[in-house]
TORPA-4810 file (N, C-alpha, C, O; in nm, 3 decimals):
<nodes>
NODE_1_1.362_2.558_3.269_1.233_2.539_3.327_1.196_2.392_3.315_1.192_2.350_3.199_X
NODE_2_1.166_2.301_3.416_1.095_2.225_3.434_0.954_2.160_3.359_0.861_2.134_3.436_X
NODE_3_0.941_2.142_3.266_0.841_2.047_3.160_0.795_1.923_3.186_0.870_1.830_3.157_X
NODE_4_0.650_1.892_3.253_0.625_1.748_3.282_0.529_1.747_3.109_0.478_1.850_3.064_X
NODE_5_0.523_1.629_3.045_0.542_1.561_2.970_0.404_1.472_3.013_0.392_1.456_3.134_X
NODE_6_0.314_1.421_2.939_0.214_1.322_2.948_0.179_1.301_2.787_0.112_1.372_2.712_X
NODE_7_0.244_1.188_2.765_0.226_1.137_2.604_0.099_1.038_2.590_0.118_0.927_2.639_X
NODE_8_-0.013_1.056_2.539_-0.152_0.948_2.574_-0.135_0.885_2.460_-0.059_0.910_2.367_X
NODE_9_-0.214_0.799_2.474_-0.275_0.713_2.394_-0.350_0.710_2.227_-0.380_0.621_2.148_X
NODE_10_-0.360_0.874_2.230_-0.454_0.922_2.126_-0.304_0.977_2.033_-0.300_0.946_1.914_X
NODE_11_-0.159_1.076_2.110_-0.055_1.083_2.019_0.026_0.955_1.988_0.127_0.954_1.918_X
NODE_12_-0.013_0.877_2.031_0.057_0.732_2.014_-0.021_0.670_1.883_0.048_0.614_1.798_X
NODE_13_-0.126_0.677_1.870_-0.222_0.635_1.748_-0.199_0.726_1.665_-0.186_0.676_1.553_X
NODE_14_-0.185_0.869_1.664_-0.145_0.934_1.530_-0.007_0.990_1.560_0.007_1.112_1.570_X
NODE_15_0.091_0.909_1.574_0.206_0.955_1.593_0.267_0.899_1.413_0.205_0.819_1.342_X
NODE_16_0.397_0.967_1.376_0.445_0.875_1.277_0.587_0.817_1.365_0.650_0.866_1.458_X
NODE_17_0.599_0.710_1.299_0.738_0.611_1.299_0.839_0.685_1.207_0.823_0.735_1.095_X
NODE_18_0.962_0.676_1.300_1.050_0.767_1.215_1.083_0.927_1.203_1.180_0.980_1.150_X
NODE_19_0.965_0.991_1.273_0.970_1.162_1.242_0.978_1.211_1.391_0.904_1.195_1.488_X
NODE_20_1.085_1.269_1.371_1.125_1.337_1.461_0.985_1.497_1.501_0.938_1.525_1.611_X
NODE_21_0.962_1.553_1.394_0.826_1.640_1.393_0.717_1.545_1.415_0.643_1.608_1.491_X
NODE_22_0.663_1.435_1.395_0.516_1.398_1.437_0.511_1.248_1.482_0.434_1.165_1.434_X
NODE_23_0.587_1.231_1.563_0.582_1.116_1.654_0.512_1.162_1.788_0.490_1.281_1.809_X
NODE_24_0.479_1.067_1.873_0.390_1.058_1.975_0.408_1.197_2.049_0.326_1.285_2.073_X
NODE_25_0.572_1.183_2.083_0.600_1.275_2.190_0.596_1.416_2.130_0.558_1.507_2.204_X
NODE_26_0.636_1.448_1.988_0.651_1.539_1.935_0.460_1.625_1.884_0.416_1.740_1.880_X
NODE_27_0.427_1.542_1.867_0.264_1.566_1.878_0.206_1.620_2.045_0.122_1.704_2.076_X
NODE_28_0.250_1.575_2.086_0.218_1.608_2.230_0.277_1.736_2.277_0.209_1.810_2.347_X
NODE_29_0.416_1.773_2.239_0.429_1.828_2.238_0.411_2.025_2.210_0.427_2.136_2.260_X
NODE_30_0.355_1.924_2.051_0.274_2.068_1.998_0.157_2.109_2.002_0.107_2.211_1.955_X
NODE_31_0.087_1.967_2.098_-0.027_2.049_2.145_-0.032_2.109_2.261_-0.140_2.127_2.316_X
NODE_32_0.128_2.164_2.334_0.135_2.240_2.448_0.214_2.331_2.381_0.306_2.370_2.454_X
NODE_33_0.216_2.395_2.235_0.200_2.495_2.196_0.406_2.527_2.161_0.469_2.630_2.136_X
NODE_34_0.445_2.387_2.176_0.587_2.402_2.185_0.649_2.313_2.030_0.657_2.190_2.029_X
NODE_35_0.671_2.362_1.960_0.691_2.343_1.809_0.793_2.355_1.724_0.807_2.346_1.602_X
NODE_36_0.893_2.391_1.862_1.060_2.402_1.793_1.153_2.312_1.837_1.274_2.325_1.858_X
NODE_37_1.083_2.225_1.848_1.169_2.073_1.932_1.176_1.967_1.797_1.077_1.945_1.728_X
NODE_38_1.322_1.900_1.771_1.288_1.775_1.740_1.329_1.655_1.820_1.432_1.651_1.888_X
NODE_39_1.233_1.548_1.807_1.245_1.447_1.902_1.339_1.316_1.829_1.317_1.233_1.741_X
NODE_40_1.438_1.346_1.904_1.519_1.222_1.891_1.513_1.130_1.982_1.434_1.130_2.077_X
NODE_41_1.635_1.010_1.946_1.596_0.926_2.054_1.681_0.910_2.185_1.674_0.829_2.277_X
NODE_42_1.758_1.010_2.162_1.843_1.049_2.282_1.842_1.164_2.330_1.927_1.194_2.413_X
NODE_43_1.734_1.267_2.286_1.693_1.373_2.333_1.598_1.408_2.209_1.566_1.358_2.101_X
NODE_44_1.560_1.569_2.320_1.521_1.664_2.232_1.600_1.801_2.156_1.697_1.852_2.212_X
NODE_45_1.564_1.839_2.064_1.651_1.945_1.988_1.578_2.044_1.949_1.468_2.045_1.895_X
NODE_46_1.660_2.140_1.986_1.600_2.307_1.921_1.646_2.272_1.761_1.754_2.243_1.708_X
NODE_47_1.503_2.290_1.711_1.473_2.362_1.521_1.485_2.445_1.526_1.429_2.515_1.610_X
NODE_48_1.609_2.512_1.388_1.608_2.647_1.328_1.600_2.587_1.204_1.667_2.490_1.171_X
NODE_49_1.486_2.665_1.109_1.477_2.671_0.970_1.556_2.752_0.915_1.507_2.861_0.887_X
NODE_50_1.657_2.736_0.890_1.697_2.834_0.785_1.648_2.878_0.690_1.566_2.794_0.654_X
NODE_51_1.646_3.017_0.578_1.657_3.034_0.472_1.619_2.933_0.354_1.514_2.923_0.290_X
NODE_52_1.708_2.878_0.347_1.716_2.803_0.256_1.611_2.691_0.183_1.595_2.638_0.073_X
NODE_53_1.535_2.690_0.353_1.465_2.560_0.366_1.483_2.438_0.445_1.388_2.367_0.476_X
NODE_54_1.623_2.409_0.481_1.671_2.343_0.576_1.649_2.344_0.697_1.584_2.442_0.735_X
NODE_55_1.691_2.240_0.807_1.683_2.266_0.908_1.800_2.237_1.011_1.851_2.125_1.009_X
NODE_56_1.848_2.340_1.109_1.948_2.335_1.167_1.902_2.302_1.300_1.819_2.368_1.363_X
NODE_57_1.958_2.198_1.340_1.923_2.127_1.493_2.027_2.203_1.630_2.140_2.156_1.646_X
NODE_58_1.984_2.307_1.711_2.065_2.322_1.775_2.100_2.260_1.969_2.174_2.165_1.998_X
NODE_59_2.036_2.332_2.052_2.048_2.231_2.161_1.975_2.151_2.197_1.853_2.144_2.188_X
NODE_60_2.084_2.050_2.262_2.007_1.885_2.307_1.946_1.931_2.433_2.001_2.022_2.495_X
NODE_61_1.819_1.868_2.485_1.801_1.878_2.601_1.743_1.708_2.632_1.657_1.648_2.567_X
NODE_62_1.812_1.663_2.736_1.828_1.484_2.793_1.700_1.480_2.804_1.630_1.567_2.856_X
NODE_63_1.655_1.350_2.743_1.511_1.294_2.856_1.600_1.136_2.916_1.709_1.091_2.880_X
NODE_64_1.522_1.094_2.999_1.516_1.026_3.061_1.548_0.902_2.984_1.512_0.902_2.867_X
NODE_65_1.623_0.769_3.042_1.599_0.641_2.960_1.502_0.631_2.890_1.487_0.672_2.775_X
NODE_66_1.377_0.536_3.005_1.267_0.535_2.965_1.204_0.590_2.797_1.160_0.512_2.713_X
NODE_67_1.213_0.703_2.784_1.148_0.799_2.701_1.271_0.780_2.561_1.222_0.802_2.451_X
NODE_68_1.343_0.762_2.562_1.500_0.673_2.496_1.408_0.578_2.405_1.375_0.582_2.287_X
NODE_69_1.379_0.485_2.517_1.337_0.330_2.475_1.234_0.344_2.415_1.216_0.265_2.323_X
NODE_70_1.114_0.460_2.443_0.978_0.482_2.424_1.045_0.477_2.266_1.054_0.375_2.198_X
NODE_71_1.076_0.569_2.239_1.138_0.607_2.097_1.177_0.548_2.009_1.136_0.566_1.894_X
NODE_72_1.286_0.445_2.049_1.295_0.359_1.926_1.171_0.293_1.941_1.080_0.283_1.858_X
NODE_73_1.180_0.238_2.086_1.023_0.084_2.017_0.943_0.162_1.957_0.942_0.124_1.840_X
NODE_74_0.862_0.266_1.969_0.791_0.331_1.833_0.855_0.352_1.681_0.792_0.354_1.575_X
NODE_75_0.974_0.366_1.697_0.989_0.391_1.595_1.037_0.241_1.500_1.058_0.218_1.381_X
NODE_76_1.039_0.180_1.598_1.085_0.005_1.532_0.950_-0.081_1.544_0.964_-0.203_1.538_X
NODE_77_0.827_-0.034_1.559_0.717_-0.054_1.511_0.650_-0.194_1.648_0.586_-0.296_1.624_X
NODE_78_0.690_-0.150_1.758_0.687_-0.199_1.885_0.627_-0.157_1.937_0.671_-0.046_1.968_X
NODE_79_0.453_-0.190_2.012_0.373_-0.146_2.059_0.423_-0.043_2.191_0.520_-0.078_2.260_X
NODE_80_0.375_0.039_2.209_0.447_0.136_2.332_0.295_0.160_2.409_0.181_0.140_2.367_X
NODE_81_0.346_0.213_2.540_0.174_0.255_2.621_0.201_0.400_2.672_0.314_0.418_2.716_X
NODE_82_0.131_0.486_2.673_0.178_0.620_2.707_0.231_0.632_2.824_0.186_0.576_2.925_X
NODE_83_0.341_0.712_2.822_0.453_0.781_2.938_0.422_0.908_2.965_0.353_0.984_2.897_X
NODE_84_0.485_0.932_3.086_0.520_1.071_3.123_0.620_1.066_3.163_0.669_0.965_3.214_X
NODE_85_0.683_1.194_3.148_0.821_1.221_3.195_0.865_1.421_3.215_0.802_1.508_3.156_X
NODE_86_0.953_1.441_3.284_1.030_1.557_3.242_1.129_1.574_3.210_1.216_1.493_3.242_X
NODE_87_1.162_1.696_3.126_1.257_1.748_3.035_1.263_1.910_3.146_1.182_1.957_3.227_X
NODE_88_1.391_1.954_3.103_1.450_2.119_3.121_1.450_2.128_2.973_1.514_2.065_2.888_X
NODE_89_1.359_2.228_2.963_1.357_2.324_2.871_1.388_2.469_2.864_1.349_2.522_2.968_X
NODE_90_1.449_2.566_2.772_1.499_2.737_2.766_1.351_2.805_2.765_1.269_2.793_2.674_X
NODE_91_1.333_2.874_2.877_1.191_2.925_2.864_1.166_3.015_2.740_1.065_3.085_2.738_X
NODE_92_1.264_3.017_2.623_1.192_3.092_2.469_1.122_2.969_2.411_1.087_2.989_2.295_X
NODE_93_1.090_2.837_2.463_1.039_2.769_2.452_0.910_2.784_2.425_0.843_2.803_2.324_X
NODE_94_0.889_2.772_2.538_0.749_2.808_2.594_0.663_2.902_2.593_0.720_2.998_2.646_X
NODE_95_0.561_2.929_2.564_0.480_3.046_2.533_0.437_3.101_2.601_0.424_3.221_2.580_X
NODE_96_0.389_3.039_2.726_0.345_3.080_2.821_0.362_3.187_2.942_0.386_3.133_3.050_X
NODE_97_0.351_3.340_2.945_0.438_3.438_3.031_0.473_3.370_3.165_0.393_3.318_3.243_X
NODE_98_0.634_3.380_3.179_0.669_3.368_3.307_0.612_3.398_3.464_0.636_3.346_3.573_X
NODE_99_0.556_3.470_3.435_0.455_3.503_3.562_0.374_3.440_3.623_0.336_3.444_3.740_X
NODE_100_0.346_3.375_3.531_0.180_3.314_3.547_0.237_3.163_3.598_0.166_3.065_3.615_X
NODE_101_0.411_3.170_3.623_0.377_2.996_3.666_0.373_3.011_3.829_0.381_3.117_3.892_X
NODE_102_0.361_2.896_3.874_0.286_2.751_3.820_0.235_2.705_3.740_0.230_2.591_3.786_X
NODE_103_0.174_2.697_3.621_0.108_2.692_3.522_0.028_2.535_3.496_0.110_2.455_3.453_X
NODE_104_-0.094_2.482_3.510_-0.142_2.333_3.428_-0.203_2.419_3.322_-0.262_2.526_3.338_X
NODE_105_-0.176_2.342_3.190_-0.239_2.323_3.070_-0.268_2.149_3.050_-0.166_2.087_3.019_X
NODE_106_-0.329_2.107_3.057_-0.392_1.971_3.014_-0.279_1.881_3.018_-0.283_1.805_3.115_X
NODE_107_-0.174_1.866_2.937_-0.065_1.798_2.956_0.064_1.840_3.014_0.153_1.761_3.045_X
NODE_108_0.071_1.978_3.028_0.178_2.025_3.061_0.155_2.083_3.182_0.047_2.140_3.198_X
NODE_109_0.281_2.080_3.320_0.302_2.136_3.389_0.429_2.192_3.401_0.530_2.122_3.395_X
NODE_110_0.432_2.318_3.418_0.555_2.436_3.439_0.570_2.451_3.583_0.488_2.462_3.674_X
NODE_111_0.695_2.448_3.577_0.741_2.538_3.742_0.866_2.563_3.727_0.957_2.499_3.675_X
NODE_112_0.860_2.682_3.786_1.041_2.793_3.754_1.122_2.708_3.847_1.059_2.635_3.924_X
NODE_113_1.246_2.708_3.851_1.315_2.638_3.892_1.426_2.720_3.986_1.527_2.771_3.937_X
NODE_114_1.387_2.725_4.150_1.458_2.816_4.218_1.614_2.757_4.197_1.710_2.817_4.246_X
</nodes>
């Protein structure tokens, strides 16, 4: 499924440097209710917690250059200005019932992908 992406200005100010869980994009992320991603800088990754306490990173899904670069310069302490972009995401992703797309939520737009 198709994921447009709008990272503002406000997850950029409380983003952390370095965390894959609460950097700009990853904040943004979870305020479209999607919370099993970690954000790297060459993608995104499905979180599994194990047991144990750990965490097992399983599939990559590509973003774009752009969103690459967004990443380190945040994370190398390089002023950044908010992006948008899309990602394909596994709709167990997403919370949102399949039915209902088209879907806008504030930052996020869904559309099934004929």
């Amino acid at each position: 499924m198709r994921v447009t992406v709008n990272v503002t200005q406000e997850h950029i100010d409380n983003g952390e440097k370095g965390s894959g869980t609460a950097c700009p994009i990853a904040l943004c992320l979870a305020d479209l209710g999607i919370t099993d991603l970690y954000v790297g800088q060459f993608g995104l990754y499905e979180r599994h917690n194990l047991s144990d306490g750990s965490t097992l990173l399983g599939e990559r899904y590509k973003v774009p250059l752009d969103v690459s670069m967004f990443v380190g310069m945040f994370d190398n302490g390089i002023d950044v200005k908010p992006i948008s972009f899309e990602v394909y995401l596994s709709e167990h992703l997403i919370s949102t019932p399949v039915e209902n797309y088209p879907v806008r939520v504030d930052n996020l737009v869904m559309e099934e992908i004929q």
